[in-house]
C-alpha positions as CSV (number, residue, x, y, z in Angstrom):
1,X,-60.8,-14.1,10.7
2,X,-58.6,-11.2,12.2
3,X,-58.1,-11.8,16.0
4,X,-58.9,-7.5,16.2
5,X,-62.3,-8.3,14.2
6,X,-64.5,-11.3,13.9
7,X,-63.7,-13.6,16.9
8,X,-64.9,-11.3,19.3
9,X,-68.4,-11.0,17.7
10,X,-69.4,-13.4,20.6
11,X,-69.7,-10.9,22.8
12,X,-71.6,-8.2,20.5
13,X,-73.9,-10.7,19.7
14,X,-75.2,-12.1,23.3
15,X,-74.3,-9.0,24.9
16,X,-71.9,-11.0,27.5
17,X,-69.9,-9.2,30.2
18,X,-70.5,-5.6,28.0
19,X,-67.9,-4.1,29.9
20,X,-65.6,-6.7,28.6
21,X,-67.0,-6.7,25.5
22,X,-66.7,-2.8,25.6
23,X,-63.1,-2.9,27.2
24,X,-62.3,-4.6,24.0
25,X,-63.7,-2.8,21.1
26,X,-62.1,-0.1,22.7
27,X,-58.3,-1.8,22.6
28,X,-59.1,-2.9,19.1
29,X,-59.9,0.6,18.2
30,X,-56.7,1.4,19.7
31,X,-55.0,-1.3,17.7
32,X,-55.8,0.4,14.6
33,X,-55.0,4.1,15.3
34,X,-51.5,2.2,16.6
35,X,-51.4,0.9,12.8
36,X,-51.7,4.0,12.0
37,X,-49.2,6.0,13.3
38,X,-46.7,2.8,12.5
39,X,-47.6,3.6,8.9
40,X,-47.1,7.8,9.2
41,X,-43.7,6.4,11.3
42,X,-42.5,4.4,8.3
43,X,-43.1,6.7,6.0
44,X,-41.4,9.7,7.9
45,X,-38.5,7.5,9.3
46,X,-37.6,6.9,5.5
47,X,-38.5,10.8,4.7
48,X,-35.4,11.4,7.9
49,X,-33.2,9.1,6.8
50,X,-32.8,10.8,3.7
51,X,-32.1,14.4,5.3
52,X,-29.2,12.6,7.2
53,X,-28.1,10.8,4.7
54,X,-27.4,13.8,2.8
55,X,-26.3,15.9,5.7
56,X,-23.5,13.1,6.5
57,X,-22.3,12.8,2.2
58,X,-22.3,17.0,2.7
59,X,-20.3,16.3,6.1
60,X,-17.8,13.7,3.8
61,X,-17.8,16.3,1.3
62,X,-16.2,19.0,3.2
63,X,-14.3,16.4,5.1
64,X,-15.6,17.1,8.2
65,X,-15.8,14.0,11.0
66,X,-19.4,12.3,11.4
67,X,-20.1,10.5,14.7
68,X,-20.3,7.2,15.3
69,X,-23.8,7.3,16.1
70,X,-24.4,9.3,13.2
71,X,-23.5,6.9,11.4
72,X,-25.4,4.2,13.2
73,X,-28.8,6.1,13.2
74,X,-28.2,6.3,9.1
75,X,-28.0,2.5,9.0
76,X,-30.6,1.7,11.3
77,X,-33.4,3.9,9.9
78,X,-34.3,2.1,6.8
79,X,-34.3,-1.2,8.8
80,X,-36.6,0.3,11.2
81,X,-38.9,1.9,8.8
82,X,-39.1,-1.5,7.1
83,X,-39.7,-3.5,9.6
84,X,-42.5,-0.5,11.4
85,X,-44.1,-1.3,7.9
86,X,-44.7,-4.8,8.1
87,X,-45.3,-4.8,11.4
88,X,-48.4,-2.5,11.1
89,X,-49.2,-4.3,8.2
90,X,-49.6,-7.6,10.1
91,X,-50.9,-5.4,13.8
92,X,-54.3,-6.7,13.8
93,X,-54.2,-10.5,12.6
94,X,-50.7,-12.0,14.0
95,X,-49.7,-11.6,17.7
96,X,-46.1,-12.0,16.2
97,X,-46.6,-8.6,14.4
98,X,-47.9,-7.1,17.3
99,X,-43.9,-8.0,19.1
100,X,-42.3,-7.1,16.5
101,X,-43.9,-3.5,16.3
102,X,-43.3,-3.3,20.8
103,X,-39.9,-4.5,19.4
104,X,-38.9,-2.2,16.9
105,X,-40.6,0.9,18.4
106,X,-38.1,0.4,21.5
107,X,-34.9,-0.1,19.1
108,X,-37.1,3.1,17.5
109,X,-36.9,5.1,20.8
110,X,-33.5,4.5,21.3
111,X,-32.8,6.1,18.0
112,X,-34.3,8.9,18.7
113,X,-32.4,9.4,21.6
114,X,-29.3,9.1,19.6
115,X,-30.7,11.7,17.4
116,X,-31.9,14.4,20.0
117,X,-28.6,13.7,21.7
118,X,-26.9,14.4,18.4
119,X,-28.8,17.5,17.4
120,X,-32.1,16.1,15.6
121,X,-34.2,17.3,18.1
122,X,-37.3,16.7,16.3
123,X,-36.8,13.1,17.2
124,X,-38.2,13.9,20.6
125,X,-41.9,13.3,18.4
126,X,-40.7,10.1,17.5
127,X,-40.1,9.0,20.6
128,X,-43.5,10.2,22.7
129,X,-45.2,8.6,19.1
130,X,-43.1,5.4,19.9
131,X,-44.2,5.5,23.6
132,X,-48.1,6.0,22.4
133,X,-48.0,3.0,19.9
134,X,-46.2,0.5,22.5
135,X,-49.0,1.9,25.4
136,X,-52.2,1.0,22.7
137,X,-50.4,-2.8,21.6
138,X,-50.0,-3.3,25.2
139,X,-53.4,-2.3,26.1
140,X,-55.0,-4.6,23.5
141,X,-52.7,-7.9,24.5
142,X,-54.3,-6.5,28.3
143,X,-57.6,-6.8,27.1
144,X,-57.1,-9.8,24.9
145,X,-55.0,-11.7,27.9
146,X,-58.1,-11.1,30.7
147,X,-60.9,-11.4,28.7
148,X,-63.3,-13.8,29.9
149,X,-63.6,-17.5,27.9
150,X,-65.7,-17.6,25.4
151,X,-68.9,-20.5,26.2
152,X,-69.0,-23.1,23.9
C-alpha cells in the first residue's frame, strides 16, 4: 500500500497520539494538492516552452542574437516538465519520487529566475508554485520522519 494512504490506518483505527495521527493526515493532504500543482506545472512548463521556442526560431528568423540562457531555459523545460510529471506521478508511494520532485522544483526555480531575469516575468508564478510544492513534500517527510513507532 501507498506510504501517503494505508500504513498509517494504525493510528485512525486505535485513535493513538491523534495529534500525530492528525499532523499526518494533514501532510498527506498536503502531499496530494503538491501532486497537484506538479501536474498543472508540467503541463504549463510544456505550454511555455513552446511560446519560447517559437519566440527564439522568430529571433533566428530575423537574425537577431538569442542569449545564452535563452537558449538554456528552451532546453531545460521539456526535461523539467518531464521529469515534474513522473515525479508527481510517483509523489505519494516512493520516497525517491518525493526527491526527485524537491530536486527538479529547485533546478525549476532556477529557471524561472533565468526567465524573469530575461524578460518572462510570469515566471515569478512558477517560482512562488515551486517554493509551495518543495514547503508541502518537506512537511510530509517532517511528519513521516517524527512520527511515533507504530506498536507491534
Amino acid at each position: 500500500m501507498s506510504e501517503a494512504g494505508g500504513q498509517h490506518s494504525h493510528y485512525r483505527a486505535t485513535g493513538a497520539d491523534d495529534g500525530e495521527s492528525s499532523r499526518l493526515r494533514s501532510a498527506e493532504r498536503g502531499l496530494r494538492a503538491a501532486r497537484t500543482i506538479m501536474c498543472v506545472q508540467a503541463v504549463a512548463t510544456s505550454g511555455i516552452w513552446v511560446v519560447q521556442l517559437l519566440k527564439v526560431i522568430s529571433r533566428l528568423d530575423h537574425n537577431q542574437n538569442v542569449p545564452f540562457e535563452v537558449w538554456a531555459v528552451v532546453v531545460l523545460n521539456p526535461v523539467i516538465a518531464v521529469v515534474v510529471a513522473v515525479a508527481a506521478k510517483f509523489l505519494l508511494s516512493r520516497p525517491s519520487a518525493r526527491s526527485a520532485g524537491v530536486v527538479v522544483e529547485l533546478v525549476g526555480c532556477g529557471g524561472a529566475v533565468i526567465s524573469v531575469v530575461t524578460g518572462y516575468y510570469q515566471a515569478v508564478v512558477a517560482f512562488a508554485l515551486a517554493v509551495v510544492v518543495i514547503v508541502l513534500i518537506r512537511k510530509y517527510e517532517a511528519a513521516v520522519f517524527f512520527r511515533p513507532p507504530l506498536a507491534g
